[in-house]
C-alpha positions as CSV (number, residue, x, y, z in Angstrom):
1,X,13.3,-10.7,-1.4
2,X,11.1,-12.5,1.4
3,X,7.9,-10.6,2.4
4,X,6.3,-11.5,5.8
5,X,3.0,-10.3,6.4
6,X,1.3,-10.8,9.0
7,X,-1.7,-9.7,11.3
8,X,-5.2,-10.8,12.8
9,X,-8.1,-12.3,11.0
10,X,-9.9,-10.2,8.8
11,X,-7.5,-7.7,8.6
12,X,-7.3,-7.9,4.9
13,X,-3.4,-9.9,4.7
14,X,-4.4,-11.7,2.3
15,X,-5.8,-10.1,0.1
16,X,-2.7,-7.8,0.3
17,X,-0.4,-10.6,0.3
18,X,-1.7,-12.3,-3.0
19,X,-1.7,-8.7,-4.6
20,X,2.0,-7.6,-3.7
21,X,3.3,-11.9,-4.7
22,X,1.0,-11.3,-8.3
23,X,2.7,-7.4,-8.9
24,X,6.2,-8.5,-8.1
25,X,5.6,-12.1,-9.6
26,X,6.4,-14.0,-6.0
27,X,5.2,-17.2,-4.3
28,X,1.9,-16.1,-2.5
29,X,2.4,-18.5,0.8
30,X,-0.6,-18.5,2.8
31,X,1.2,-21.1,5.7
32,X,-2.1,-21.8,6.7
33,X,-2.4,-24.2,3.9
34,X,0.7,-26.3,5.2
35,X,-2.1,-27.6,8.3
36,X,-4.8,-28.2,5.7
37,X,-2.3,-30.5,4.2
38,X,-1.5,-32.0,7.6
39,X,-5.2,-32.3,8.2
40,X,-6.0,-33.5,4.7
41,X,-3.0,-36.6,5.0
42,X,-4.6,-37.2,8.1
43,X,-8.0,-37.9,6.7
44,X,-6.7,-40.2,3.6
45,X,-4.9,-42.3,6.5
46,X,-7.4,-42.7,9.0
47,X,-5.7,-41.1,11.2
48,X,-7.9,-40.1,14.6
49,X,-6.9,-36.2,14.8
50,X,-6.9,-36.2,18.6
51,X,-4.0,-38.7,18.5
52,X,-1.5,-36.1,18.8
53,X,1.5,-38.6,18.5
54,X,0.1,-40.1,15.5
55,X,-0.3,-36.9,13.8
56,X,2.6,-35.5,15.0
57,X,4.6,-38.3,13.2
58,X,2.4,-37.9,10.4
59,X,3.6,-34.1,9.8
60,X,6.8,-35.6,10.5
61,X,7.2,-38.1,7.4
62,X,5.1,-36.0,4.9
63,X,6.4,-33.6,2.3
64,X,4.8,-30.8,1.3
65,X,5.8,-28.2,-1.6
66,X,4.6,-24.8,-2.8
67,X,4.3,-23.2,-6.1
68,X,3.7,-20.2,-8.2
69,X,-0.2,-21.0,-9.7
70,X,-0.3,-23.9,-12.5
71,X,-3.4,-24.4,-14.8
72,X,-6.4,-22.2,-15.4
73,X,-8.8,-22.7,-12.7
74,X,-7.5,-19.5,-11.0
75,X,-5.9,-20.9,-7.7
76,X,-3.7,-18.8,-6.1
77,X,-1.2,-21.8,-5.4
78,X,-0.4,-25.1,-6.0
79,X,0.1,-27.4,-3.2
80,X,1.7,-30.9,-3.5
81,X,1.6,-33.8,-0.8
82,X,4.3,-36.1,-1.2
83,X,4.4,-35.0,-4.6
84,X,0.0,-35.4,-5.4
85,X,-1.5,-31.6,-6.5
86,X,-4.2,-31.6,-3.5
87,X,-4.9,-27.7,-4.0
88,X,-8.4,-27.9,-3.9
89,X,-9.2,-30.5,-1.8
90,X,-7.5,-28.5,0.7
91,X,-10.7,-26.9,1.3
92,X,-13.2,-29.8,1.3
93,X,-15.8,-29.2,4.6
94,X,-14.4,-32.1,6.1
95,X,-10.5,-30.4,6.0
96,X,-12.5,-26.9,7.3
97,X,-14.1,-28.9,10.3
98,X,-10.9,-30.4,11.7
99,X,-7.7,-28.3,10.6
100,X,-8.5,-26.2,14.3
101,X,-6.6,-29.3,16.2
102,X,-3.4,-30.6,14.5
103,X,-2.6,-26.5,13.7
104,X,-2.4,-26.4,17.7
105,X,-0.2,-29.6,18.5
106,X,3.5,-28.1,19.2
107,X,5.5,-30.3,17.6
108,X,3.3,-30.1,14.1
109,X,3.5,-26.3,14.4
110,X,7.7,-26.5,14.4
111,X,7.7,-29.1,11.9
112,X,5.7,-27.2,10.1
113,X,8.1,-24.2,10.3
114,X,10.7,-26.3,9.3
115,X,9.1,-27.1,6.1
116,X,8.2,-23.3,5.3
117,X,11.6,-22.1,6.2
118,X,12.4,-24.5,3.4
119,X,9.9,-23.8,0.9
120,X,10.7,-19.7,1.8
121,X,14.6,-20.5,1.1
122,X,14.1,-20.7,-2.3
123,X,13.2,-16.4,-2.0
124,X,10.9,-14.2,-3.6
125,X,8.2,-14.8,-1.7
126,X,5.1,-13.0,0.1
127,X,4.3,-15.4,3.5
128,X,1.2,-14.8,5.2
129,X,0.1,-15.8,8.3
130,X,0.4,-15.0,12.3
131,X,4.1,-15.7,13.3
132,X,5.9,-15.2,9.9
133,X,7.7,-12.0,10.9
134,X,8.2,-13.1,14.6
135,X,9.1,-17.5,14.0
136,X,9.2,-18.4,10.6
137,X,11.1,-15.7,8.8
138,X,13.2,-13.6,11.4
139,X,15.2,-12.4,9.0
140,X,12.5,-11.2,5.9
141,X,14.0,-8.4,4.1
142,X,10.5,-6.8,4.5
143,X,8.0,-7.6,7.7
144,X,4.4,-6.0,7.2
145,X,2.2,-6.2,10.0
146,X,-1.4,-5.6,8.9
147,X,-3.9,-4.4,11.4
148,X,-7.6,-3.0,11.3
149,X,-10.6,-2.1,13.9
150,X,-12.2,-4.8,15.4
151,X,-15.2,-3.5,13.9
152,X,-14.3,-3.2,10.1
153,X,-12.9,-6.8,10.5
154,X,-15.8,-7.9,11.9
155,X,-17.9,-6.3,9.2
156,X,-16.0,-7.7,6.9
157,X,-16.1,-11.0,8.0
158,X,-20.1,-10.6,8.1
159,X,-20.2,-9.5,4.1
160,X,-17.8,-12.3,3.6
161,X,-20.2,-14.9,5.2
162,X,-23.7,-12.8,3.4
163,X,-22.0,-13.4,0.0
164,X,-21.8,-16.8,0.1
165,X,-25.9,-17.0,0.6
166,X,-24.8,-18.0,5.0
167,X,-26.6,-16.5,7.4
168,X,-25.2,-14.3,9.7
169,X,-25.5,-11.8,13.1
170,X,-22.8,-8.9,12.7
171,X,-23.2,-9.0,16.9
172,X,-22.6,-12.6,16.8
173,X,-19.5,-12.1,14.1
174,X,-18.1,-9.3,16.3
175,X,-17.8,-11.1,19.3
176,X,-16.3,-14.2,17.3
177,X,-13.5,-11.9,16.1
178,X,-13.0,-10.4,19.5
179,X,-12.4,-14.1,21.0
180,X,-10.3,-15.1,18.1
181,X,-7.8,-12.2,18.8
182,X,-7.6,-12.8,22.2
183,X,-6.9,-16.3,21.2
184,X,-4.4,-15.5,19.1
185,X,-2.3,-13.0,21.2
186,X,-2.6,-15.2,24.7
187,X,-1.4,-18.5,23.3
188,X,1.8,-19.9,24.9
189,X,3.0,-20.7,21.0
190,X,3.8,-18.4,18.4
191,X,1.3,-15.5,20.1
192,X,0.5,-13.3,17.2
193,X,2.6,-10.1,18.1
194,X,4.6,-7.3,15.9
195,X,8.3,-8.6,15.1
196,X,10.2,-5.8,16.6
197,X,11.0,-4.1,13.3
198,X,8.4,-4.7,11.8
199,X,5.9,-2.0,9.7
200,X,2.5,-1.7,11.0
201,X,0.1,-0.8,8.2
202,X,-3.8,0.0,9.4
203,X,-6.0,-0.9,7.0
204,X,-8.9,0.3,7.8
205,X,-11.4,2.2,5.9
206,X,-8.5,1.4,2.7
207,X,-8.7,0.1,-0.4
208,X,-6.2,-3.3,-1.4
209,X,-4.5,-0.3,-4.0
210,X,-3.9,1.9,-1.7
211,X,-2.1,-0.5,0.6
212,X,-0.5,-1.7,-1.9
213,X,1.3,1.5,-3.4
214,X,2.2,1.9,0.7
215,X,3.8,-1.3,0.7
216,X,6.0,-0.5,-2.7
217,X,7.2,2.6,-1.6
218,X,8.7,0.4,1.8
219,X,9.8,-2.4,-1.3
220,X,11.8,0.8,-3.0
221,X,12.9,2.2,-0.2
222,X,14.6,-1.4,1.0
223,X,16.2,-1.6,-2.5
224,X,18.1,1.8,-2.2
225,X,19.1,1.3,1.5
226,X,20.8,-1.9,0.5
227,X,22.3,-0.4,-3.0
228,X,24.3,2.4,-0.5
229,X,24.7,-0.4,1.9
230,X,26.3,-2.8,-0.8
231,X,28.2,0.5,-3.1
């Protein structure tokens, strides 16, 4: 099967996502790491991220694969650039402080698609992210769409940010959140929107189990629909 979840931040996708990929043994695809690797290529070239040509051919002539977890330092992936394991230094600061820009060029985000398409055609995978259900994988077996309050994401977000010894304002984190949906759902690219059949799931208030044992019984009910589609 191929799994699409998708949904706004905070709304717990993937957290679900890496669950359902570990209990079915599946790819866990977060495509968020394909502009980290972008951003990260960018970096060990010199390459200005502003220059949107330049990075654009950049995303053009790189190669980037996705695998089931190898080695015992508990990453949830492994990620290759032109054929390097960069899993980890996917998250270095300097990657967090400028993946924002190349993740908005146009012509990075279709090449971009183009490569998870490819990675996703190899099946049995869970993909994550904003547009899975909607660009990258029209035709999942399975589209999630996983939605929560503003408010529990928020607060979520906040105990995310406490646990890691940050300061934070929950008012402050709120009204981030609020932006970052509006954001997401007004952009002229890949606005972050239902696919038309997909499932919505709230998960607010739930625990990752619970979810989860909702999401099986969709997985269970897809298999018997197509056994009497295929008798």
């Amino acid at each position: 099967m191929k799994i699409a979840i998708d949904g706004p931040a905070a709304s717990g996708k993937s957290t679900v996502g890496l669950a359902l990929a570990r209990w079915l043994n599946y790819l866990y695809f977060d495509t968020g790491i394909m502009y980290r690797a972008v951003t990260l290529a960018a970096i060990q070239q010199g390459i200005d991220i502003h220059d949107v040509a330049k990075v654009t051919l950049l995303a053009q002539t790189i190669k980037i694969e996705v695998f089931p977890p190898a080695g015992q330092d508990n990453r949830q992936y492994t990620v290759l650039l032109d054929g390097i394991d960069v899993t980890w230094q996917l998250r270095d600061d300097e990657v967090d402080r400028k993946v924002s820009l190349p993740s908005k060029y146009a012509a990075v985000r279709d090449e971009m698609v183009r490569q998870q398409r490819r990675i996703a055609e190899r099946g049995n995978v869970v993909m994550v992210g904003r547009d899975i259900g909607t660009v990258v994988l029209p035709e999942a077996d399975l589209k999630i769409f996983l939605v929560a309050s503003v408010e529990e994401r928020a607060r979520r977000r906040f105990n995310e940010l406490i646990s890691r010894g940050e300061r934070a304002d929950y008012d402050a984190v709120l009204a981030a959140v609020r932006e970052r949906d509006l954001l997401d759902s007004t952009r002229l690219i890949s606005p972050l929107e239902p696919a038309a059949d997909a499932v919505t799931i709230d998960s607010t208030g739930r625990d990752v189990e619970d979810i989860l044992g909702e999401i099986k019984q969709l997985i269970a009910q897809h298999h018997s629909t197509t056994a009497h589609a295929t008798a």
